[in-house]
Every structure is written in structure tokens, then in C-alpha cells.
Residue frames as qw, qx, qy, qz and C-alpha x, y, z in Angstrom:
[[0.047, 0.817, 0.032, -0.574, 134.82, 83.14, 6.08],
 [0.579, 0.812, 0.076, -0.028, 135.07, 84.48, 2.23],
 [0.701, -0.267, 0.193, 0.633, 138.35, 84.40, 0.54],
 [0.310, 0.636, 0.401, 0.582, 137.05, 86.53, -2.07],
 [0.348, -0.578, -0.151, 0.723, 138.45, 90.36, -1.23],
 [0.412, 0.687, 0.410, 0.437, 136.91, 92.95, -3.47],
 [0.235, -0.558, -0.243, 0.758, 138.44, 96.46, -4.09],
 [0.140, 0.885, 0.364, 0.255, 136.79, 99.85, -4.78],
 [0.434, -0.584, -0.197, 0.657, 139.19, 102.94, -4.63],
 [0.508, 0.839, 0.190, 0.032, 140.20, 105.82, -6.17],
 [0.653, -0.538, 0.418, 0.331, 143.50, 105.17, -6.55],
 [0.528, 0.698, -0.387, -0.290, 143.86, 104.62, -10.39],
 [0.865, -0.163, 0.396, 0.263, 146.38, 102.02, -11.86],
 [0.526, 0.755, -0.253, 0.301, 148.84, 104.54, -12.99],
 [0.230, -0.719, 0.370, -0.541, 150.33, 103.72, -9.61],
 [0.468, 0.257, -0.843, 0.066, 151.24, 101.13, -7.34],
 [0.448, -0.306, 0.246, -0.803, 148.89, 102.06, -4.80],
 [0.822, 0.041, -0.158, -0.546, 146.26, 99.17, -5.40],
 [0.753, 0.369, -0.536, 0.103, 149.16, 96.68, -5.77],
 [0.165, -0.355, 0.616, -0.683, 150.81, 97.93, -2.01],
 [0.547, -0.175, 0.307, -0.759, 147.24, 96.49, -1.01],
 [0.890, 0.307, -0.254, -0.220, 147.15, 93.36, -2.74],
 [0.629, 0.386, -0.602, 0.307, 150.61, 92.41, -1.45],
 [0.217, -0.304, 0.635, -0.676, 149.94, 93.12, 2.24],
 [0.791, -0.036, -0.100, -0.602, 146.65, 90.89, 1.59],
 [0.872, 0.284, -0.360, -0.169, 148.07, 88.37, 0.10],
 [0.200, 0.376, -0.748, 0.509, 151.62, 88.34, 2.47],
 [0.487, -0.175, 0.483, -0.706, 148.37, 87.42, 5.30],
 [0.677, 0.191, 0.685, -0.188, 146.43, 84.86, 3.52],
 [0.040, -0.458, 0.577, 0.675, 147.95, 83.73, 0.63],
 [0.139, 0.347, 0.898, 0.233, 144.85, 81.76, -0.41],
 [0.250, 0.656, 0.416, -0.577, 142.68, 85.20, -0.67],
 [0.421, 0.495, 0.600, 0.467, 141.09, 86.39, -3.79],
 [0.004, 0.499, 0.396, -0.771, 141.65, 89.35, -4.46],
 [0.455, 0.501, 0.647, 0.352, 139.02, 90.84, -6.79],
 [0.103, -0.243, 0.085, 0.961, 139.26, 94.61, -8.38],
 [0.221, 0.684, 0.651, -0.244, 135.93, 96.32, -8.68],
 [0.376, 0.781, 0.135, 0.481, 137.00, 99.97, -9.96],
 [0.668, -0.168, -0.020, 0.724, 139.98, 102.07, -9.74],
 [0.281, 0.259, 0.372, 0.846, 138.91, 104.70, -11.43],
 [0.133, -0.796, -0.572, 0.145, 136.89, 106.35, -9.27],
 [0.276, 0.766, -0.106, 0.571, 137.17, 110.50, -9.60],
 [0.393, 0.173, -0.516, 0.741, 139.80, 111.33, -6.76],
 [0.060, 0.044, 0.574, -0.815, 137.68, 111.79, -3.21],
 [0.622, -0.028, -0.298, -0.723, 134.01, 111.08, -4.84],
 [0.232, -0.127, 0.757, -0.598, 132.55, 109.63, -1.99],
 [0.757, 0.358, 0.304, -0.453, 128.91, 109.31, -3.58],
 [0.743, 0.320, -0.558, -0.186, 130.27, 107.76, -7.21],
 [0.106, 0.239, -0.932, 0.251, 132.21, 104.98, -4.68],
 [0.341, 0.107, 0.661, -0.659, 129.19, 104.51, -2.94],
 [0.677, 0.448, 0.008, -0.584, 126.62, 104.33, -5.85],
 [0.575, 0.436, -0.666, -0.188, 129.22, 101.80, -8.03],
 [0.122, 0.177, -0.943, 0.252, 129.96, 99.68, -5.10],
 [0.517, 0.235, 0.466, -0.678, 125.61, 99.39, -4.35],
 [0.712, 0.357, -0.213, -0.566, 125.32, 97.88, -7.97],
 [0.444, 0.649, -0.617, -0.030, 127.60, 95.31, -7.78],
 [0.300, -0.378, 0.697, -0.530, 127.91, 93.76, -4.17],
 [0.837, -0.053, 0.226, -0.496, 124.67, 91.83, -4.58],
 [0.788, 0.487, -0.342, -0.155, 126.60, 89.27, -7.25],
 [0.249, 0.509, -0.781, 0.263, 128.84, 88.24, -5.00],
 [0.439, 0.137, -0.838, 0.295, 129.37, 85.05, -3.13],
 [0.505, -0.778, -0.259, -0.270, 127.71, 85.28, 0.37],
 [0.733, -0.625, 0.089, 0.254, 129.88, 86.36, 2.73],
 [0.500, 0.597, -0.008, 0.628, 132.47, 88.52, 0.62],
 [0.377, -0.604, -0.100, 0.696, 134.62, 91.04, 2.29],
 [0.358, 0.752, 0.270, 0.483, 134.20, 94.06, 0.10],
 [0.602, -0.396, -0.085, 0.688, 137.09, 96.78, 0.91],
 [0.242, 0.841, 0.252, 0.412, 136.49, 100.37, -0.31],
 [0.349, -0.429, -0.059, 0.831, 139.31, 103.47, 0.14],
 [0.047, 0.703, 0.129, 0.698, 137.96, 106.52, -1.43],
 [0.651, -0.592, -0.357, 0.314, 138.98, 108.45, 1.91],
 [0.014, 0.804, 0.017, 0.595, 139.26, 112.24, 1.11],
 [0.309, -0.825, 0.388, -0.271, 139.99, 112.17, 5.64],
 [0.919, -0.047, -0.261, 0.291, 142.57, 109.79, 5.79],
 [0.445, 0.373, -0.262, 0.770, 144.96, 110.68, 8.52],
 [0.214, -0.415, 0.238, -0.852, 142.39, 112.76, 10.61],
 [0.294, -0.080, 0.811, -0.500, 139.57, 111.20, 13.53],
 [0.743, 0.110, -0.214, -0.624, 137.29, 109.57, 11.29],
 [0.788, -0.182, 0.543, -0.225, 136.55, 106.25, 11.89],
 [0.392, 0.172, -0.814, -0.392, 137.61, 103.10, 9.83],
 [0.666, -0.147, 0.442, -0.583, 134.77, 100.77, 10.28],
 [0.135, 0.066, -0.970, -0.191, 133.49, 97.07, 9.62],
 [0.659, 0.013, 0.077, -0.748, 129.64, 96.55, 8.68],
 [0.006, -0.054, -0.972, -0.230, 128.51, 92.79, 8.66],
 [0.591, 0.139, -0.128, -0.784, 125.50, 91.93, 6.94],
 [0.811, -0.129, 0.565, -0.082, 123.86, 88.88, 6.39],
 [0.753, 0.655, -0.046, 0.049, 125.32, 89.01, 2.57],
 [0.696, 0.189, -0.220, 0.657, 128.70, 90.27, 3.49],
 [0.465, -0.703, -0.105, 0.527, 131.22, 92.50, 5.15],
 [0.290, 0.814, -0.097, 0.493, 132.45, 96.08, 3.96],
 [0.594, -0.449, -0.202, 0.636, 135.54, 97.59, 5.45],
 [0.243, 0.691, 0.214, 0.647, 135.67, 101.39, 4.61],
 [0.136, -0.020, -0.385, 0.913, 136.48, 104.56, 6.48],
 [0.108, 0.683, 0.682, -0.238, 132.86, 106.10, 8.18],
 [0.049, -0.232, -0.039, 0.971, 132.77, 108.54, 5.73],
 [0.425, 0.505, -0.135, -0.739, 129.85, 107.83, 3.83],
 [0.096, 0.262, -0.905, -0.320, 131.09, 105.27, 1.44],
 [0.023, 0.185, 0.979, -0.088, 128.61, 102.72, 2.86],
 [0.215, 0.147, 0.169, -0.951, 125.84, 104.88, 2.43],
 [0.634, 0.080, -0.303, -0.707, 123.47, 102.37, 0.01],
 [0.568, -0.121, -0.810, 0.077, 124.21, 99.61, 2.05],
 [0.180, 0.029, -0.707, 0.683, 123.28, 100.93, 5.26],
 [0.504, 0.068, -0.108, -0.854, 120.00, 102.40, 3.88],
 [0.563, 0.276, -0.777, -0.054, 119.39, 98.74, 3.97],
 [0.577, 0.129, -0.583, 0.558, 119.67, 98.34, 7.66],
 [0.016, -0.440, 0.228, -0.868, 118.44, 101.13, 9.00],
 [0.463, -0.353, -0.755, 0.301, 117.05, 101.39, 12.52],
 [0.041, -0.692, -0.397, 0.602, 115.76, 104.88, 12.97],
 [0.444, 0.843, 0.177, 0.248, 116.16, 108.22, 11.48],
 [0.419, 0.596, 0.053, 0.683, 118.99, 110.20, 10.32],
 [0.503, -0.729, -0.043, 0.463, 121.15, 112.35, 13.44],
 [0.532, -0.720, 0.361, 0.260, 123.28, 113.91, 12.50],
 [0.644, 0.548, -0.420, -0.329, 124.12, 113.00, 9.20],
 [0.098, -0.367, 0.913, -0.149, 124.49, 109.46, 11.08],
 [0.619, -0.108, -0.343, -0.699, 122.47, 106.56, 10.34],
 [0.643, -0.345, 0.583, -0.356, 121.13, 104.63, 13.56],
 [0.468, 0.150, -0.761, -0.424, 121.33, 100.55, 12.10],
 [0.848, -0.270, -0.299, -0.345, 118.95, 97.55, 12.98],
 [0.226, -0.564, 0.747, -0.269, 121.05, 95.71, 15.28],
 [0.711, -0.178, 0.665, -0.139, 119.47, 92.46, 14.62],
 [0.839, 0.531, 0.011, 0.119, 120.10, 92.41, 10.60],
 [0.769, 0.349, -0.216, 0.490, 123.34, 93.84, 10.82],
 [0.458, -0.858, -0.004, 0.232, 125.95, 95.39, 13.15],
 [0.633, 0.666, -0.128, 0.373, 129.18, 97.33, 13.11],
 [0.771, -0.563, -0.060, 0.291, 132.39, 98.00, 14.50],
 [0.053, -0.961, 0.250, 0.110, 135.30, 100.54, 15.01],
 [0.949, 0.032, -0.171, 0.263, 138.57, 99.30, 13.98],
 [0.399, -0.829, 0.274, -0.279, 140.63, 100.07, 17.13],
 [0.854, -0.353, 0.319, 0.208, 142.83, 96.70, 17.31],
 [0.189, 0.895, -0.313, -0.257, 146.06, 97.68, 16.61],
 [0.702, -0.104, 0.704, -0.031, 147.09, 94.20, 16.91],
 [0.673, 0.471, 0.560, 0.105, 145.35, 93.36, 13.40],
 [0.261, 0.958, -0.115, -0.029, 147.20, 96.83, 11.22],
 [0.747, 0.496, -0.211, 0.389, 150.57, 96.83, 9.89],
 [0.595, -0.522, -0.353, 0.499, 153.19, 97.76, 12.55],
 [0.228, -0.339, 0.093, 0.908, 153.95, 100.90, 11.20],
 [0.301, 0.769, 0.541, -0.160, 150.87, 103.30, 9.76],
 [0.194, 0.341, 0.376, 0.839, 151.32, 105.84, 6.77],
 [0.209, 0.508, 0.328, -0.769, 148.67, 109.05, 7.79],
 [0.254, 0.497, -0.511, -0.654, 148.89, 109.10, 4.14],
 [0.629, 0.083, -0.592, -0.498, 147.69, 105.25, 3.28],
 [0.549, -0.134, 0.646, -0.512, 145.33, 103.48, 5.79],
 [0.881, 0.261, -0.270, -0.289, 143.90, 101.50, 2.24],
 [0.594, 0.263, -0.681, 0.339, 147.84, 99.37, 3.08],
 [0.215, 0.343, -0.706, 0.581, 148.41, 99.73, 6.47],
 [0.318, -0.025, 0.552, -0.771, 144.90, 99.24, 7.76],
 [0.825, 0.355, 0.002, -0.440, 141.91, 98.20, 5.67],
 [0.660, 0.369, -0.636, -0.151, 143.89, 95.57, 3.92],
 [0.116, 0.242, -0.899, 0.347, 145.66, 93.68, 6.75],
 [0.415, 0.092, 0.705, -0.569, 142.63, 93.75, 8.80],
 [0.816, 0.232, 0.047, -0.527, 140.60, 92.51, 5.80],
 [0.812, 0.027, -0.417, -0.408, 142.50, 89.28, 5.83],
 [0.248, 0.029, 0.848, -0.468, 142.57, 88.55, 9.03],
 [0.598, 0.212, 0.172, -0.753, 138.63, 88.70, 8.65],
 [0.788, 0.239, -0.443, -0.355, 139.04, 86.41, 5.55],
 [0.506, 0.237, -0.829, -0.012, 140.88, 84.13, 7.73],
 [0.563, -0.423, -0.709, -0.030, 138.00, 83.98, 10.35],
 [0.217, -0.123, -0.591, 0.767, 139.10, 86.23, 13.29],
 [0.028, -0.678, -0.635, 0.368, 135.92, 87.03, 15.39],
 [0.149, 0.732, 0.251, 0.616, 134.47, 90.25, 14.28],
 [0.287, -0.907, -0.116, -0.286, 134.83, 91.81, 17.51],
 [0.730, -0.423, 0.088, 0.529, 138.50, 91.28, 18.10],
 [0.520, 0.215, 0.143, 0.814, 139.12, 94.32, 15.82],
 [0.072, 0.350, -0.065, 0.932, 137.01, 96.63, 17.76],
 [0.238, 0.301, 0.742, -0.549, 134.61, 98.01, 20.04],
 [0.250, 0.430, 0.805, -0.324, 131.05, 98.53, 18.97],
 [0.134, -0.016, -0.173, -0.976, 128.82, 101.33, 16.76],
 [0.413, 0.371, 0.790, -0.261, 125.40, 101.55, 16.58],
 [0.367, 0.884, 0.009, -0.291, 125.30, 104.40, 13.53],
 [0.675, 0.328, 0.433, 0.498, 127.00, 104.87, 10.30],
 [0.136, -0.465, 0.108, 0.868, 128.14, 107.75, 8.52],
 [0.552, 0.413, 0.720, 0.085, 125.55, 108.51, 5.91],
 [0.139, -0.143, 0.255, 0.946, 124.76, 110.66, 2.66],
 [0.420, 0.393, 0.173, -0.799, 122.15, 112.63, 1.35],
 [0.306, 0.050, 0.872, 0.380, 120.88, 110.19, -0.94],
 [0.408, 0.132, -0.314, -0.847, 118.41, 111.38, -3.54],
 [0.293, 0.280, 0.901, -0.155, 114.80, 110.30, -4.22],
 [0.096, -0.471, -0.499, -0.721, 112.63, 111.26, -7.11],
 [0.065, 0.169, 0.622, -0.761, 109.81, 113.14, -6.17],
 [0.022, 0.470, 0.794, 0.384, 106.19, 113.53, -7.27],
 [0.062, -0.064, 0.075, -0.993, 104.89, 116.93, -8.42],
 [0.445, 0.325, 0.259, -0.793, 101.22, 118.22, -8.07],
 [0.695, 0.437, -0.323, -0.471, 100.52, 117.53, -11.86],
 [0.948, -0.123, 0.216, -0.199, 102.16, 114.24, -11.49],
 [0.464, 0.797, -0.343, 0.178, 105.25, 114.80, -12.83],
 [0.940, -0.187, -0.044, 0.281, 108.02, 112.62, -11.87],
 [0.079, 0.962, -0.226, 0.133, 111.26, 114.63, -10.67],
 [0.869, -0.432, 0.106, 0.217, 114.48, 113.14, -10.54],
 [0.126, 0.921, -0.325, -0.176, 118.15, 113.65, -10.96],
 [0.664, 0.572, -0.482, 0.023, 121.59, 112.15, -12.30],
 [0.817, -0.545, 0.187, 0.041, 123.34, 109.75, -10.21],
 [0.461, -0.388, 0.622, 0.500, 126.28, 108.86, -12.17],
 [0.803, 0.516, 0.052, -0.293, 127.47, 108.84, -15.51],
 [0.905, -0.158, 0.395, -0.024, 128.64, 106.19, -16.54],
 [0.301, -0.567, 0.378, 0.668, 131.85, 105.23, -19.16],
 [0.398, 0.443, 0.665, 0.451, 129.67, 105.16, -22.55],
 [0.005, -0.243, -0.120, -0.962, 128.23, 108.47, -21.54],
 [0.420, -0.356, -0.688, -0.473, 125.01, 106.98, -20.18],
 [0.125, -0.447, 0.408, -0.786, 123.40, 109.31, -17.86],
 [0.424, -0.373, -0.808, 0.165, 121.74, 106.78, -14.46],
 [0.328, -0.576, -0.115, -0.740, 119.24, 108.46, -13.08],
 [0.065, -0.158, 0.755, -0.633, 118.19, 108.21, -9.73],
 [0.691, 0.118, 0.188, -0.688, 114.91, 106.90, -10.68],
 [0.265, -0.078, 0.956, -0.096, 113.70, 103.32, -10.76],
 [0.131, -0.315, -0.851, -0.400, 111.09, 100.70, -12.77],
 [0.186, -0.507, -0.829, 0.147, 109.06, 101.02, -9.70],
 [0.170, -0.417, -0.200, 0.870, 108.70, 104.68, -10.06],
 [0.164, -0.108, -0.493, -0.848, 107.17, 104.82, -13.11],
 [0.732, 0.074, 0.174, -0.654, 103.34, 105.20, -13.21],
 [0.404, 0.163, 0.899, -0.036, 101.94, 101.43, -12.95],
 [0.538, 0.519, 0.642, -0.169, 100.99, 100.65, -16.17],
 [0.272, 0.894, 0.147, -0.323, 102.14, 103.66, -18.12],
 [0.696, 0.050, 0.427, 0.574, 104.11, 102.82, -21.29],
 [0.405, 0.735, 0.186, 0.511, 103.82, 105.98, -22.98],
 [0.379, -0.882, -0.090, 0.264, 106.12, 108.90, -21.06],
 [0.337, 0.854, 0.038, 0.394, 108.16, 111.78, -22.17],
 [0.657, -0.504, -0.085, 0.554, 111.61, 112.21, -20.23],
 [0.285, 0.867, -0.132, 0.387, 113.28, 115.74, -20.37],
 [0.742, -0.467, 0.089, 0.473, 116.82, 116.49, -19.47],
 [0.282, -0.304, 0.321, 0.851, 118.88, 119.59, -20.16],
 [0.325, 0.409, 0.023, -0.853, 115.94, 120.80, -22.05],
 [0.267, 0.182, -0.836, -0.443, 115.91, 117.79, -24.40],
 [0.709, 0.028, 0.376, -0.596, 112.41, 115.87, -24.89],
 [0.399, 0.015, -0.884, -0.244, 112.39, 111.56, -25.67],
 [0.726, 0.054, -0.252, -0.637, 110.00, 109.87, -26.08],
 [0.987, -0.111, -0.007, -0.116, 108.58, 106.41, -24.68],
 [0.632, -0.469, 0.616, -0.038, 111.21, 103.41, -23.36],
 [0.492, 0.555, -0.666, -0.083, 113.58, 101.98, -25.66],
 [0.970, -0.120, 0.024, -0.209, 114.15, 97.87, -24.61],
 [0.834, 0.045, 0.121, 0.536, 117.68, 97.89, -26.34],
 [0.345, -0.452, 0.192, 0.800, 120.89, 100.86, -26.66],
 [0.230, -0.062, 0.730, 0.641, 120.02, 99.91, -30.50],
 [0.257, 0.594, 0.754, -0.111, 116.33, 100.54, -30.90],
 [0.220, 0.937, 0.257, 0.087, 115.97, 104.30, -31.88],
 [0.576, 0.399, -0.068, 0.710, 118.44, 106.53, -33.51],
 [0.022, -0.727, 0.056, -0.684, 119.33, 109.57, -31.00],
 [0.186, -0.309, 0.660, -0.659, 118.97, 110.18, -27.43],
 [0.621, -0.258, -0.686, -0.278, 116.85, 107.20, -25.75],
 [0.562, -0.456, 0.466, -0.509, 115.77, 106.57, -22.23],
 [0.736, -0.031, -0.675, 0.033, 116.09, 102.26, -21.17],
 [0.782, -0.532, 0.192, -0.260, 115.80, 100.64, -18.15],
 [0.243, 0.557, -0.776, 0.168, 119.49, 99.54, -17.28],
 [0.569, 0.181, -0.791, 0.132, 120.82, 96.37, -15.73],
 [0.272, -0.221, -0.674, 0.650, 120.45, 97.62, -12.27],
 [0.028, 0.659, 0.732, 0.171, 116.79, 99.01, -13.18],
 [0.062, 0.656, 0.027, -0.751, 117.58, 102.92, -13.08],
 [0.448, 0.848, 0.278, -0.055, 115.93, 104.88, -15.67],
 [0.510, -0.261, 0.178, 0.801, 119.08, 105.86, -18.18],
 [0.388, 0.868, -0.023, -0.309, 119.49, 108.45, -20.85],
 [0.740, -0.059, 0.469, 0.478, 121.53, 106.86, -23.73],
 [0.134, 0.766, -0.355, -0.520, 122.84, 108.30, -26.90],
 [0.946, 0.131, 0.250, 0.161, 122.76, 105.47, -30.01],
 [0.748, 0.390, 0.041, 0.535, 126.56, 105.72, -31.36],
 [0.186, 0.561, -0.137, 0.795, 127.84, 108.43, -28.86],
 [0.316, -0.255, -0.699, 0.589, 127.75, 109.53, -25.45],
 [0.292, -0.816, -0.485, -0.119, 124.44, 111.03, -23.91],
 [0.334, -0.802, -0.234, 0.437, 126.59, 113.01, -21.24],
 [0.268, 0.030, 0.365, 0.891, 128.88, 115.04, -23.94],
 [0.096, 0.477, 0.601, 0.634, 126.47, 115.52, -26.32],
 [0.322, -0.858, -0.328, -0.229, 123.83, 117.29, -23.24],
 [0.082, 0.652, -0.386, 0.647, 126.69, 118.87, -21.62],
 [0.746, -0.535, -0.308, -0.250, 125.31, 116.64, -18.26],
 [0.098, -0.382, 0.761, -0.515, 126.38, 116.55, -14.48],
 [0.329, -0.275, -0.878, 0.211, 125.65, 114.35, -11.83],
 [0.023, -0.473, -0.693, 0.544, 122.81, 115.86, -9.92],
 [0.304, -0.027, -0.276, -0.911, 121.18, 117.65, -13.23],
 [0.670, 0.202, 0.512, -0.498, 117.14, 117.05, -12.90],
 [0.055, -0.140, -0.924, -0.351, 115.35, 114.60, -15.10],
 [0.472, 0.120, 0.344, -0.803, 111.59, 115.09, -15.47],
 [0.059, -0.078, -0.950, -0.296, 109.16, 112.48, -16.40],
 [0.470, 0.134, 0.086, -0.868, 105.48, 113.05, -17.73],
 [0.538, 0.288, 0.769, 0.191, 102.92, 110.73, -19.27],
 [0.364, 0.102, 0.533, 0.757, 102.77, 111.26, -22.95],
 [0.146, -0.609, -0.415, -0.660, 100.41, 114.23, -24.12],
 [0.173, -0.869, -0.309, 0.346, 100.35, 116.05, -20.33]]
């Protein structure tokens, strides 16, 4: 099993929070690694946790343990689960969090804002062994007293199913998908923005018309032109295919989401050039 322990929370690191977690790790298996994805998530923003920790994951090792607290119901009857994949394991409360990895996985449709999972790519489990949790529990911080410990046991091999009983479903979100109008118009919206200002859409390469290098993105009323290659190519607002192939909206020398006043879920609209 991975020594490598990545965390995602929204804990900040004006605080000792993160650090609480890092020392219970480490007090368990002082040969884990832990690694620090982002802290800075916005207090209880379930979808940004969920969207950052979906770009990132793939780069790792096989067989990472990837630990995420953003956990708005800590304290109340929500599960804390463990998903194994054949890439790796997430430990996270069922609130959601896991929401672009389970899409992934899936085995039916959507209950319930639950999502049913393959059972023969990947499975999951409640964590119900009190055995593997600090002896004493905070209501207040299950990221220490729970999620950590039991992620390194895990790193040091115990069975996945000595730390609970079964699930066959996840907790999922509404995840966006462009859509495709009448006229042919490509409709999508903001997923995140990002700390340069650079607004990630929720559209992808493979979304664009096949073939079609000339298109006209509008956002907040603003119309650019064609696909920029580099940040640096054209002076103003640009559009580029990012790192993790969403369609962005940049800003050369300045931040795209200021400047358009942008949220997460504003639309995006993509045309080919001259409809």
C-alpha cells in the first residue's frame, strides 16, 4: 500500500488544523508522505473540492490514498467513506466530494442524488471501525480524529474491509455538461476560477466542433475570437485550452474573472465564426 497521503481541505494554513492531521498521520506511520494538495479551498465548497481534487489525482503514484475534508456536515449522520479504485483510494465524508471520481465508476443511474457504482472497477465502504479512529472524537474535527488515523492504517496495509461494512452508492453532485442548441451553439458554464483569474469552463477539446478552428466564445456579454495556444498570444481577453483540456477564458496581464465581474456557474456560449 501507498505511503504517499494527499490532502484537500478547506481548512486554510492560518491555523493548525492541517498540521493536527499530519501529526496524527505521521504518530501511525511514521514513514507516510504526507502530500498537501490545497488548503485554500472557500470554507464548505463542496463542488470547488471536488473539481480541484478531479484534476490532479490522475498524477499520482498508483495506489495513493487521497484524503479530502471539506465537510460543511461534520458531526451529523453522514457517512465518512472509503472508495478504492484501481488508481487509488479517497477517504472523504459522502457528501459529494467524490463526485468526479465516481462519475468514473458508475453502475446505473442517479437515486436519489446517490450514485449506484460498478462493483467490479471499484467498490466502497462505510467507515464504522471504531477500532481504526482516535479514542476520543471531536463532532467538530473528524479530518483528525477520523479520516487521518484511518488513512494510515490503510497506508500501512490493513484490509479494506476491516474499517467497515459495505456501500454500493455514493453521494453525488449535479455535475454540469455543455449542451448543444438547435442552431448549434455550444452552451456551457464556469466551473471554477482559478488563482490568476482564469475562468475553467465546463467545456472540453472534445466538445468543440471536429475540425472547427474558427469559433467565437461569449461570456458576460463579451465576444473573443478563435483559440489562443499560449496566455501570451493576443493582447486582452483570450479563450486556450488549459492543462487539464477545459476551454478557459484568460485575461493577458490581469485577471479574466475581475475584469468580467464572473461567477462560477455564469454561461459561456460557443459559435462557429460568422453564425
Amino acid at each position: 500500500m501507498s505511503a504517499i497521503i494527499t490532502l484537500t481541505t478547506d481548512f486554510g494554513m492560518a491555523d493548525a488544523y492541517v498540521a493536527a492531521m499530519k501529526g496524527v498521520i505521521l504518530g501511525i506511520n511514521p514513514d507516510a508522505r504526507p502530500v498537501d494538495i490545497c488548503h485554500t479551498i472557500e470554507p464548505q465548497n463542496i463542488s470547488q473540492a471536488a473539481f480541484i481534487l478531479s484534476t490532479v489525482c490522475d498524477f499520482f503514484p498508483k495506489r495513493t490514498i487521497h484524503l479530502v475534508v471539506v465537510d460543511p456536515g461534520v458531526g451529523s449522520d453522514r457517512k465518512a467513506v472509503i472508495l478504492r479504485t484501481p488508481a487509488a483510494d479517497f477517504i472523504a465524508p459522502d457528501n459529494g466530494v467524490l463526485s468526479y471520481i465516481v462519475q468514473n465508476y458508475a453502475g446505473g443511474s442517479i437515486i436519489d442524488n446517490r450514485q449506484p457504482l460498478d462493483t467490479g472497477k471499484a467498490e466502497a465502504i462505510e467507515i464504522t471501525g471504531r477500532q481504526y479512529w482516535r479514542p476520543t472524537v471531536s463532532p467538530t474535527f473528524h479530518g483528525r480524529d477520523i479520516f487521518a488515523p484511518v488513512a494510515a492504517h490503510l497506508s500501512l496495509g490493513t484490509h479494506l474491509t476491516e474499517f467497515g461494512v459495505p456501500l454500493d452508492s455514493l453521494a453525488v453532485l449535479p455535475l454540469s455538461s455543455p449542451r448543444r442548441e438547435p442552431d448549434g451553439t455550444l452552451v456551457g458554464c464556469i466551473l471554477h476560477i482559478d488563482n490568476f483569474g482564469n475562468l475553467i469552463t465546463n467545456i472540453k477539446r472534445h466538445d468543440l466542433l471536429s475540425g472547427n478552428t474558427g469559433i467565437t466564445v461569449e461570456v458576460k456579454s463579451e465576444l473573443i475570437n478563435g483559440l489562443a495556444d499560449i496566455y501570451d498570444m493576443s493582447d486582452g481577453l483570450c479563450t486556450i485550452i488549459g492543462s487539464n483540456e477545459y476551454l478557459e477564458i484568460a485575461l493577458k496581464d490581469g485577471n479574466a474573472g475581475d475584469f468580467l465581474n464572473a461567477a462560477v456557474g455564469d454561461e459561456v456560449k460557443i459559435r462557429s465564426s460568422g453564425r
